[in-house]
C-alpha positions as CSV (number, residue, x, y, z in Angstrom):
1,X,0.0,0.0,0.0
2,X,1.2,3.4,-1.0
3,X,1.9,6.0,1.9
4,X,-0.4,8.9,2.5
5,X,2.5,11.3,2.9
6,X,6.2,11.5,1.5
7,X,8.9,13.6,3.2
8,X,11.7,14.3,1.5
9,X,14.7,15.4,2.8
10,X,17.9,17.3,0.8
11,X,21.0,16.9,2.5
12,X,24.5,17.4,2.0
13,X,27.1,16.9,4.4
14,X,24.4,16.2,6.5
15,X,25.7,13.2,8.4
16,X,25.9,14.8,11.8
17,X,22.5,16.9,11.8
18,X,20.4,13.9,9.9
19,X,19.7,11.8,12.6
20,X,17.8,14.6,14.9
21,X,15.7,15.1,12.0
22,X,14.8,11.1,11.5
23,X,14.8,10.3,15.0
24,X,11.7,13.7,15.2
25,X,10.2,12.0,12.7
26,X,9.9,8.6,14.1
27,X,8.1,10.5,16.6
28,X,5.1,11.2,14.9
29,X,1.9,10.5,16.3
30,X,0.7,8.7,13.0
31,X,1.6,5.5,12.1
32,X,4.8,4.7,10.8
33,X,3.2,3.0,7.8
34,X,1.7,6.1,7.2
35,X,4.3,8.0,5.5
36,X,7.6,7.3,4.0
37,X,10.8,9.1,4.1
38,X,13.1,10.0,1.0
39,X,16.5,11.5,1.5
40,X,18.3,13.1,-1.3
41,X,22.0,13.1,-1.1
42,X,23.3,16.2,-2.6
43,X,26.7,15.3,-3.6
44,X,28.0,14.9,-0.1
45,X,31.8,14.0,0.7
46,X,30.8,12.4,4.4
47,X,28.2,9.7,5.3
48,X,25.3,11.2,4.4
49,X,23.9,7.9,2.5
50,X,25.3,5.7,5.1
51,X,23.8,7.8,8.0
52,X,20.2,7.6,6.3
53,X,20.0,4.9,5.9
54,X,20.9,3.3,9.5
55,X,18.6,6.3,10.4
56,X,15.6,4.4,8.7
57,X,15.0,6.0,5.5
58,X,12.9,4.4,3.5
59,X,14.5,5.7,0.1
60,X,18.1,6.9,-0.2
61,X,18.5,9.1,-3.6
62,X,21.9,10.3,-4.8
63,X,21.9,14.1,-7.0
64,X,25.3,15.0,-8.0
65,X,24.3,18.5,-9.4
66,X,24.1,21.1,-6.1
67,X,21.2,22.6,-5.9
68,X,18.2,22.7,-3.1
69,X,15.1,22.2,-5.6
70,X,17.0,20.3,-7.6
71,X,17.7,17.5,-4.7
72,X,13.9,18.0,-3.5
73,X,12.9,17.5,-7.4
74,X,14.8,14.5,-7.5
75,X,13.3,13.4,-4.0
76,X,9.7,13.7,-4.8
77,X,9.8,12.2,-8.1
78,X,11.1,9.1,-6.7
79,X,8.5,9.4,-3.8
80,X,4.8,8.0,-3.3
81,X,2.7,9.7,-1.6
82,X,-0.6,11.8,-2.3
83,X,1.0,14.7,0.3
84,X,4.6,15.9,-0.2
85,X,6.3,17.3,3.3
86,X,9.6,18.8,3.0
87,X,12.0,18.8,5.7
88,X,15.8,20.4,5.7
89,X,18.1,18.2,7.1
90,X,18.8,20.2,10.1
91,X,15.5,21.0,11.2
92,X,13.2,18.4,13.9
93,X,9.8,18.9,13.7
94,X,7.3,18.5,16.2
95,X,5.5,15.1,17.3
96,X,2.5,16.9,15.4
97,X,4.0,18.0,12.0
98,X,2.3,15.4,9.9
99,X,-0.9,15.5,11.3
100,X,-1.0,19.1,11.7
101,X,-0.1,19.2,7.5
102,X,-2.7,16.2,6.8
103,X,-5.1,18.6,8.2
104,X,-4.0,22.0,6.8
105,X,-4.4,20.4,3.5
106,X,-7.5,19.0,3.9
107,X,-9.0,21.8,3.2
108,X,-10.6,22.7,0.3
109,X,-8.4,25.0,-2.3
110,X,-5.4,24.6,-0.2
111,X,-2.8,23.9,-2.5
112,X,0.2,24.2,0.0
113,X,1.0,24.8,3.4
114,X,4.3,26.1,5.6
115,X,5.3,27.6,8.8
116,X,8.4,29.4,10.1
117,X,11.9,27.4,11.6
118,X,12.7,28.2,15.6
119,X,16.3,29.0,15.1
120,X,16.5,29.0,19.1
121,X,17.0,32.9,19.1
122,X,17.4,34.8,22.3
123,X,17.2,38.1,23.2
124,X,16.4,41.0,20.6
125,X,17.6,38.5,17.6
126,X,14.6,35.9,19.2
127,X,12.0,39.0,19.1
128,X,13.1,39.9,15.9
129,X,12.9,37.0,14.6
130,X,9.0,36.4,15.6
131,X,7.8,39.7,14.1
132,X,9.6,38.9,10.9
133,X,8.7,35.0,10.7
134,X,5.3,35.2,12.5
135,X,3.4,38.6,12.1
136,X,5.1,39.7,8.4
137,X,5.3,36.4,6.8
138,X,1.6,35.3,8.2
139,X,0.0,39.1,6.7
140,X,2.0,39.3,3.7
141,X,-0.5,37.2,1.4
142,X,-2.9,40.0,1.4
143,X,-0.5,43.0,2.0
144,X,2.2,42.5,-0.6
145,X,-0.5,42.3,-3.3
146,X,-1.8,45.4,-2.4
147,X,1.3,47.4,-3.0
148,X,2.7,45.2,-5.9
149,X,-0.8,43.9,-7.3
150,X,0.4,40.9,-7.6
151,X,-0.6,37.5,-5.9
152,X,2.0,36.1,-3.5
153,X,2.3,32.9,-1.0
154,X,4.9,32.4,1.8
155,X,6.6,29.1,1.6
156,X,9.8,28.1,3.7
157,X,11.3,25.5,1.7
158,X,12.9,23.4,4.4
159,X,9.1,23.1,6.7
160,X,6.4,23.4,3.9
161,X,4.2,20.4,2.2
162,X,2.1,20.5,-1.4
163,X,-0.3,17.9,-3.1
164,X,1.3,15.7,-5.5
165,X,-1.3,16.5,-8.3
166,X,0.2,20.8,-7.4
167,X,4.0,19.8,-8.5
168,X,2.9,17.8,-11.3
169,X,0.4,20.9,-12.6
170,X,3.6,23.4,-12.1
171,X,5.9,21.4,-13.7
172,X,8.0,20.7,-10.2
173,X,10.1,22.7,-8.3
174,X,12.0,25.8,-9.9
175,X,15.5,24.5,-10.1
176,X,16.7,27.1,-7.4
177,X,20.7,26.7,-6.0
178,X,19.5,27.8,-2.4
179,X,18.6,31.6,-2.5
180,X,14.9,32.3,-3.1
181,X,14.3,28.8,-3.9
182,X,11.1,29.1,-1.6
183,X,9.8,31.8,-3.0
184,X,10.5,30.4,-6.5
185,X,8.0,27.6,-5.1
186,X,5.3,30.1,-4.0
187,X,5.1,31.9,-7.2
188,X,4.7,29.1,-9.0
189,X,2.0,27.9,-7.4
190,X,-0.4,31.2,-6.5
191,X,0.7,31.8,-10.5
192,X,-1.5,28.4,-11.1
193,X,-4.0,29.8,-9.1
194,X,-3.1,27.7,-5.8
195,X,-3.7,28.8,-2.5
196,X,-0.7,28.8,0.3
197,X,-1.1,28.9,3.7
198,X,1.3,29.9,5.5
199,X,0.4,28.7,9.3
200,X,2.8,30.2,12.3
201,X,1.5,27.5,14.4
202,X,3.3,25.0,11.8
203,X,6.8,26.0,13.5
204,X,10.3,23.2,13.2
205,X,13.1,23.6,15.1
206,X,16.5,24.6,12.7
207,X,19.4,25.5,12.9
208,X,21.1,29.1,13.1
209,X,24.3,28.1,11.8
210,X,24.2,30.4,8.7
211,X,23.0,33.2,11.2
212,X,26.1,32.2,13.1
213,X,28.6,31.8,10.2
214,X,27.5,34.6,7.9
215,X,25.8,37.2,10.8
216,X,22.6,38.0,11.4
217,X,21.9,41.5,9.4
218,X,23.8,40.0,6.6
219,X,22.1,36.6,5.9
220,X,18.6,38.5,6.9
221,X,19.2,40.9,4.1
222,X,20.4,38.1,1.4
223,X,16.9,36.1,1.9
224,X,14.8,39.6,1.9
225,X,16.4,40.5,-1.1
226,X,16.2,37.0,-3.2
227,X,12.7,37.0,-2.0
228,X,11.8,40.2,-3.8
229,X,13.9,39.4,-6.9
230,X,11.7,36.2,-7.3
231,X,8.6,37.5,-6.1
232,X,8.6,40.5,-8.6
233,X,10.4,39.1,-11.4
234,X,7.2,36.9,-12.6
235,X,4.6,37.9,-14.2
236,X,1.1,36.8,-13.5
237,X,-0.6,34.7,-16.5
């Protein structure tokens, strides 16, 4: 029997963070048989494969080209299920996330649904961070459009999940590198007329290690501005 749900995971060099993320998700509260996982290996030089596969992954994928979309491409094409979940590598989401997703796109005309990472901020960085991942990003479907007039969707590529039948009608994912390959993903489904809901109580735990390695300001600004460059260099049909 087919899974309901397929997550797919991109990872590269992931051999060290991979196992928080499958060990979360053998903590859902559905069944196991319920879902499957797929992990894409990225062209790592560690033991990415060999870690995901003592982790339990059901599927283990090799992509030599680099690329985020075009590891998650290669993961849902060789996946199952009717509901497609994707999950960074470094990122463990709650006991909840699959059910919480099941339901979210249940609904009728929801074509995709996403929530913000807990990078495990403190201080002003941590409130900050909130504002930006869970008051802008929850009101930006409905202000954005107003100033730009064009229809937009929030997506964070590492915690989001679609219908199958949605990739297949857009063709799959926009074969981003890493910078705006989320909002690359959004476009292309409002611009098929889907609807994304983006859901602040849909929250995974990531990361802050580009924070950390790159600075805060700096790595902020890079994903405002690739978000923008995709956003308003598309053109509604």
């Amino acid at each position: 029997m087919k899974p309901y749900i397929s997550v797919v995971i991109a990872a590269r060099n992931e051999e060290q963070t991979l196992p928080h993320a499958m060990t979360a998700l053998d903590r859902q509260n559905i069944g196991r048989t319920q879902f499957e996982v797929v992990v894409v290996n990225n062209g790592s030089t560690d033991r990415t494969s060999a870690v995901a596969s003592e982790c339990g992954a059901d599927c283990v994928a090799y992509e030599p080209e680099r690329g985020t979309n075009i590891a998650r491409e290669r993961g849902w094409r060789m996946s199952q299920g009717r509901i497609v979940a994707f999950l960074d590598a470094d990122c463990e989401p709650p006991p909840d996330w699959l059910l919480h997703i099941s339901r979210a796109l249940s609904h009728n005309g929801i074509a995709a649904v996403s929530g913000p990472y807990d990078y495990g901020f403190r201080g002003i960085p941590r409130l900050a961070d909130r504002f930006y991942a869970h008051f802008c990003f929850a009101q930006a479907h409905w202000f954005l459009p107003l100033f730009f007039r064009k229809p937009i969707g929030i997506i964070r590529a590492g915690n989001f999940a679609a219908h199958r039948s949605v990739l297949e009608d857009i063709g799959g994912l926009p074969p981003r590198i890493f910078w705006g390959d989320d909002t690359a993903i959004a476009v292309a489904i409002v611009n098929r007329g889907g609807i994304v809901r983006y859901d602040s109580s849909l929250t995974v735990k990531s990361s802050p290690r580009r924070f950390e390695r790159e600075g805060l300001i700096s790595t902020s600004w890079r994903y405002f501005v690739h978000f923008f460059r995709e956003y308003l260099s598309h053109n509604t049909p």
